[in-house]
N, C-alpha and C positions, 0 to 999 in steps of 0.2 A: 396168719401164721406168726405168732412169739417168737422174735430174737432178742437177743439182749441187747440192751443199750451200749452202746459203743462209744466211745470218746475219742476213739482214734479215728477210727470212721462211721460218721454220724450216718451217713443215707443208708447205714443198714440197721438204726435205730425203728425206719419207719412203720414197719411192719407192726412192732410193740406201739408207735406213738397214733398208732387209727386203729390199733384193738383195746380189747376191755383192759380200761387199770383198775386193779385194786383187789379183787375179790381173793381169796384164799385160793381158791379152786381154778385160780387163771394162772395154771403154772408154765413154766417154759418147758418147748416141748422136747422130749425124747430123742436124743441125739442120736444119726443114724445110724442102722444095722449095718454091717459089712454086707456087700449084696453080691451070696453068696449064693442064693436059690435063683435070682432071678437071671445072673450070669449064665450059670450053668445050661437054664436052660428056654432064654429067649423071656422075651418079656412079653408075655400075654395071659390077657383077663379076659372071664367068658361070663360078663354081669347078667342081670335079670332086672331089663328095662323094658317099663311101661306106665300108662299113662292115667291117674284117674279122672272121672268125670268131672270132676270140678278144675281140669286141665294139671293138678299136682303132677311133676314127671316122677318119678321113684327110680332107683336105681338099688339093688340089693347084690349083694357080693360075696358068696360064702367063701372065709378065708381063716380056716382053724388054727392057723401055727401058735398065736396067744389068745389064754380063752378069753378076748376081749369083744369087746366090740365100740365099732366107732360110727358117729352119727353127725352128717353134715348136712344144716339147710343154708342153700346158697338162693340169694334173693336177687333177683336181677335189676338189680338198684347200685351203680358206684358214683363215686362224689362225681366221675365225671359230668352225668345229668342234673345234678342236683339245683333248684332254684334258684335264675341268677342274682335275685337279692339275698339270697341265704346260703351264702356262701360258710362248707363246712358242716351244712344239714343231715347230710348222708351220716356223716361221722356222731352226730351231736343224736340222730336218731337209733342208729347203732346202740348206743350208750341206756337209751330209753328201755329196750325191749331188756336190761337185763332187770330192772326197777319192779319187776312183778307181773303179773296177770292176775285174771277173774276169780280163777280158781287155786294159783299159784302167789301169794302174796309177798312184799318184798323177803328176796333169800331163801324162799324155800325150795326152787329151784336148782338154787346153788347149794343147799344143806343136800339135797336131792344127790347131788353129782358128788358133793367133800364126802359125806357120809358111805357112800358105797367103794370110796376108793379113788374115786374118779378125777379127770381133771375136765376143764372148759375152757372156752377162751371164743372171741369172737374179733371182726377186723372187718374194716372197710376198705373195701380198693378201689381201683379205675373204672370195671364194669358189675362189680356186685358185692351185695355185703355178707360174710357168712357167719353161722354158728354153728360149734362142733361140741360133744363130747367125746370119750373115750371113758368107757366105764368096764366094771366087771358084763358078763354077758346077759347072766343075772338079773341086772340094772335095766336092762334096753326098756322092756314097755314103758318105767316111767320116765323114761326121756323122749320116748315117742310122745308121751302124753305131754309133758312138759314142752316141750318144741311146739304139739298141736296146739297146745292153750296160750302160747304168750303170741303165736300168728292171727291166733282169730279173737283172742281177747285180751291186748297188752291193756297195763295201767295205765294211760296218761291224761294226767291232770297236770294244775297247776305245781302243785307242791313237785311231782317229778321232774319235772320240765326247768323248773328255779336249781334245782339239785343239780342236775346233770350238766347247766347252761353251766354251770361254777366249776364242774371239773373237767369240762373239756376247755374252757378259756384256760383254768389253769396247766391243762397238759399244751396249750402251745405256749404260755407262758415258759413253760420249762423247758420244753423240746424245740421251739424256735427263738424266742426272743432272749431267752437268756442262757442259751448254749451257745457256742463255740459252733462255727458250721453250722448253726440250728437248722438251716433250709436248705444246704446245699449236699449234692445237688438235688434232690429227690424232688421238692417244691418248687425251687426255683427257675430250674432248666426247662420242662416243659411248659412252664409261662413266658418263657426267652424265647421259645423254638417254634410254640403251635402260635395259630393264629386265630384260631375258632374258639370266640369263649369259653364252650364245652371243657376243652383241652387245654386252656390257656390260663383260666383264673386261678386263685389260690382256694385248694380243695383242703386244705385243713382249716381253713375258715379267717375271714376278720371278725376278730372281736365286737365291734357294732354289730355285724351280721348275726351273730351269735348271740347276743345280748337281744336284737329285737323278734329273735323267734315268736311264735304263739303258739298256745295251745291248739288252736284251729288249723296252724299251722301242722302240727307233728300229727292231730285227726288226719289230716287232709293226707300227708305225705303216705301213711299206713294206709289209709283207704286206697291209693293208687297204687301202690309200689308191694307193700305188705300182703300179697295175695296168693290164694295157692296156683292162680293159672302164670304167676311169675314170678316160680320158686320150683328148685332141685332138693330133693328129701334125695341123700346116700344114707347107706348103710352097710356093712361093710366088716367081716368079722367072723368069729364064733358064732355061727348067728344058724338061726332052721330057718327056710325061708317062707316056708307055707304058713308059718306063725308069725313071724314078721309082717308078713302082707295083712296076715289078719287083724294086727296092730296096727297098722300102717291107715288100714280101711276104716276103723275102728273111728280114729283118733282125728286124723287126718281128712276121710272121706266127706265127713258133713260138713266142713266150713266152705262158706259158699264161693264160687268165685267173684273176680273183682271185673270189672272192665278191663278191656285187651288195652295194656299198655302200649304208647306209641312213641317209640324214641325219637329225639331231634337229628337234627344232620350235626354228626358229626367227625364226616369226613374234614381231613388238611389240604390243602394247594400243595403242588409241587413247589417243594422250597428253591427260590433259583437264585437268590444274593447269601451271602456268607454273614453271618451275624455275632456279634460280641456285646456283652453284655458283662458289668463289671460293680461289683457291690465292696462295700466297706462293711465287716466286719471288725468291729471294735473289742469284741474277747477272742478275735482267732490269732494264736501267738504267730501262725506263718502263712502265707500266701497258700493260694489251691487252685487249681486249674482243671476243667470239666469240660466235656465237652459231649453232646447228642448231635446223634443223624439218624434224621426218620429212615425208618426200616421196612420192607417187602409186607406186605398184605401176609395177614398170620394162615399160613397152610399152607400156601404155594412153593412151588417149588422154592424158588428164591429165596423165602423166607426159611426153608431150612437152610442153603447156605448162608442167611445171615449169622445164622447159631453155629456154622463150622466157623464161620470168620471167625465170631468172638472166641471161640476155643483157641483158632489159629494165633491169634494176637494179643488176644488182655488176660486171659486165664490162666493160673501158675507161670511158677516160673521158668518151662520153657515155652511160652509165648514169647513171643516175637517184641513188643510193647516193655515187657520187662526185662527182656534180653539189652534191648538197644538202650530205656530210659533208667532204668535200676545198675544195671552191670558196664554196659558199655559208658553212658555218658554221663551214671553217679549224678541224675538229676532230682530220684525221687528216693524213696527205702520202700516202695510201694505199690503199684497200679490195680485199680478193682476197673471192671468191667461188666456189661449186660444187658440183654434186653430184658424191660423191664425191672430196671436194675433200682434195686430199694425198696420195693413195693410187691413183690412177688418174683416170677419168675416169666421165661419166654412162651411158655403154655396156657400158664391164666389173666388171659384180658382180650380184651374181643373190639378193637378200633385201630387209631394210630398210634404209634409208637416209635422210642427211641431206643437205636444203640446207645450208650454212655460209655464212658473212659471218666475215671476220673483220680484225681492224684493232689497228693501236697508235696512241695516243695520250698526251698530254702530262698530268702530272700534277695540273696547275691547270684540267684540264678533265675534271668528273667521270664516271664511268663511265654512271650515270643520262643524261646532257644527249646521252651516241651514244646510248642506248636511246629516247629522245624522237625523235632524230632519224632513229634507221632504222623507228622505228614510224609515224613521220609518213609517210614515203616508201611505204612497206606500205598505209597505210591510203585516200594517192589512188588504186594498182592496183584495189582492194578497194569502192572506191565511184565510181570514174568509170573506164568503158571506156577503153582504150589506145586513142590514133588507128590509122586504118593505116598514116600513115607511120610510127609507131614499132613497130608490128606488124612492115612490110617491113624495117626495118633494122634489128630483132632476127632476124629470119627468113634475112638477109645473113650477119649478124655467124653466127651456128651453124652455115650451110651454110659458108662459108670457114673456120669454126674444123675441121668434119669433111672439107674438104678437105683441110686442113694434118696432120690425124692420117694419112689415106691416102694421101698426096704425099710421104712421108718419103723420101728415096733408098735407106736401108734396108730400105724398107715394114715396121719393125715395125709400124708404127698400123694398117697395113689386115693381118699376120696375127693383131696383134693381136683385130683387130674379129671378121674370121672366125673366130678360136678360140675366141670366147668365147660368139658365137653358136649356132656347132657345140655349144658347149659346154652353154649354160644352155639352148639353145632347140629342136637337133635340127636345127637348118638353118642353114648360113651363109650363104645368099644372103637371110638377112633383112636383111641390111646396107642390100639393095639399096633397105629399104621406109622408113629411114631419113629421106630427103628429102621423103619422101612422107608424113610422120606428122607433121612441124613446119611442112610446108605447112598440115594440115589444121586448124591452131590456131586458134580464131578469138578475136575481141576478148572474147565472151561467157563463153567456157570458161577466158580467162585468169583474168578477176572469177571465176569461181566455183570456180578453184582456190585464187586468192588469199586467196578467203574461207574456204574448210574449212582449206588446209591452212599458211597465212602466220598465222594467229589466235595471240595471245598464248599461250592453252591449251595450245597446240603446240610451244612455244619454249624451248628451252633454253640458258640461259647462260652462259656462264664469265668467268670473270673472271680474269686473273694482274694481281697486287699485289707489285710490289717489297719483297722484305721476306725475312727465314729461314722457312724452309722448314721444317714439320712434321716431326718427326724419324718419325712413320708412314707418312709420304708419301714418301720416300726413295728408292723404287725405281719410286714412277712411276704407281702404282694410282689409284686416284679416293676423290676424300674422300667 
């Protein structure tokens, strides 16, 4: 998903800095719709999911409101697994599949998508890499075709592999090492917080790492990861659907499948000491303070009220977080909050994860006096029940927030949501259970998530300090 680069606050740069840079047709996306249809009347989608033999899922969506149509293949490959000596792989392989195919040579693709109107854009995350268009309606078979030929037959050689190694060292050059905040917290916290490499390393990559790819290497990863038995085709739109399949069949159906991918473990330990973690930032004009607590297994009850917390606490400004650190004690001009927060959202990623809080602050106001102050806030959820009225207008504020992801004009947010369902869970009409699971939260179960999983034991925090930077810290890892 494209956001803009930020400078005020960097960890919502990331999304742009593990998608595609550069192309014309990688434009930002379409600011949401007022979500006025799906208010009215309940948010439910009634896809056409199934499965071809060469294990491809499909998912098709007829949704006429713009004669558009939108086209997502999500790959069930994110940096999370990616080679522990090639560190950043997922990302730098990302980069590859735009570089051409068999039949598609560099840009034609992309003329493919600029020429009909269209935009593109692709991005790596936690648990998969995706690619999307949105074109005229018009347009779809040859982006069907397009998607099908760069899956079963990308370019890579050497000559792409030297290109691509150059602009992805250079986007962490730009985006971590020589920005302000370049890593925090997006990168840096969860290599502070997790403890399983999986989870812990630096997924946008060390430069060594990056630099000794191979060829054999980027074969090898395509051959495993790059397949259709572990890949989600949406589609989604303006669309007929009995021609779409026949596209879809067409295109899609004869590339062969690959060996069943076998993911590593990677579950976290129950976090049970309190940890801090404190970097020197040499261009950040003022102190920042962040902090993550691993969150509830994604579906479970719990795990929805970890999403009313966050509404409760760090979202707008009547959260609770911005009430006490913004208004009452004039510590920050600011507070962001999320699970998943910099990288997507609480819907798409499929392991463990964190809540985050994070904030800048003035240097005459020490880093301890926000930890007072977001523990104090923590510790009223945790020992006095929420009212219902703040119950309902946490339960408001999530249901129009996942409004606004599926009301896109684009609709990337609702192929988003389907693909990732298809993806992690075997059905995408789980979407539909969505409203129906932050309904069921109640004032009880927020206190006794607050309590197991908001507890200091469980907290990890960062800190950036104005100052020279660690000459081992340099490329961005964790101290």
């Amino acid at each position: 998903m494209s956001l803009r680069l930020s400078a005020a606050w960097p960890a919502l740069a990331m999304a742009a800095a593990l998608g595609l840079a550069a192309p014309a047709a990688a434009l930002a996306e379409t600011p949401a719709a007022p979500p006025t249809q799906a208010a009215s009347r309940g948010f439910h989608v009634d896809p056409v999911y199934y499965t071809l033999d060469n294990g491809l899922k499909v998912v098709l969506l007829r949704e006429p409101s713009v004669p558009t149509a939108t086209v997502g293949v999500y790959y069930g490959i994110g940096f999370r697994i990616e080679p522990r000596d090639r560190t950043g792989f997922a990302h730098l392989f990302e980069h590859l599949l735009f570089q051409g195919s068999e039949n598609a040579g560099k840009g034609v693709f992309i003329d493919l998508v600029t020429n009909s109107g269209g935009v593109m854009n692709g991005s790596t995350r936690f648990d998969f890499t995706n690619y999307y268009e949105v074109v005229p309606s018009g347009a779809l078979e040859a982006m069907l075709w397009g998607e099908a030929d760069r899956m079963a037959r990308p370019v890579i050689n050497q000559e792409v592999l030297t290109n691509q190694q150059g602009v992805v060292a250079n986007e962490v050059k730009v985006n971590v090492i020589n920005q302000p905040y370049g890593g925090w917290p997006w990168l840096w916290l969860p290599q502070a917080a997790n403890t399983n490499w999986y989870n812990a390393h630096n997924f946008y990559g060390e430069l060594t790492d990056l630099e000794n790819a191979t060829v054999g290497d980027a074969q090898s990863f395509h051959d495993s990861f790059y397949r259709p038995n572990n890949a989600v085709l949406v589609v989604a739109g303006d669309i007929d659907i009995d021609q779409t399949k026949a596209w879809v069949n067409r295109y899609f159906g004869v590339i062969p499948q690959g060996a069943p991918v076998v993911l590593p473990d990677i579950s976290e330990p129950r976090q049970t000491e309190a940890k801090q973690v404190v970097r020197q930032d040499a261009l950040a004009p003022r102190p920042a303070w962040s902090a993550g607590w691993h969150v509830p297994e994604r579906g479970t009850p719990e795990w929805f009220a970890m999403g009313m917390i966050d509404q409760l606490l760090g979202q707008g400004a009547d959260s609770r977080l911005y009430q006490k650190l913004v208004q009452e004690k004039q510590l920050t001009s600011g507070v962001q909050s999320g699970i998943n927060f910099g990288l997507g959202n609480m819907y798409n990623y499929n392991g463990p994860m964190q809540w985050t809080v994070a904030l800048m602050h003035d240097a005459n106001r020490p880093a301890d006096e926000v930890t007072a102050a977001v523990d104090e806030v923590i510790a009223q959820i945790q020992n006095e029940p929420v009212s219902q009225a703040d119950l309902d207008r946490s339960r408001t504020k999530i249901r129009s927030q996942l409004y606004g992801i599926v009301d896109q004009s684009t609709r990337f947010g609702l192929v988003d949501l389907l693909a990732t369902s298809a993806l992690f869970d075997n059905d995408p009409s789980n979407i539909n259970q969505l409203e129906a699971g932050f309904a069921a939260v109640t004032p009880e179960l927020i206190q006794q998530v607050a309590r197991e999983y908001l507890r200091p034991t469980n907290r990890t925090i960062l800190l950036i300090e104005p100052g020279a930077a660690p000459a081992a810290n340099a490329q961005g890892g964790a101290q």
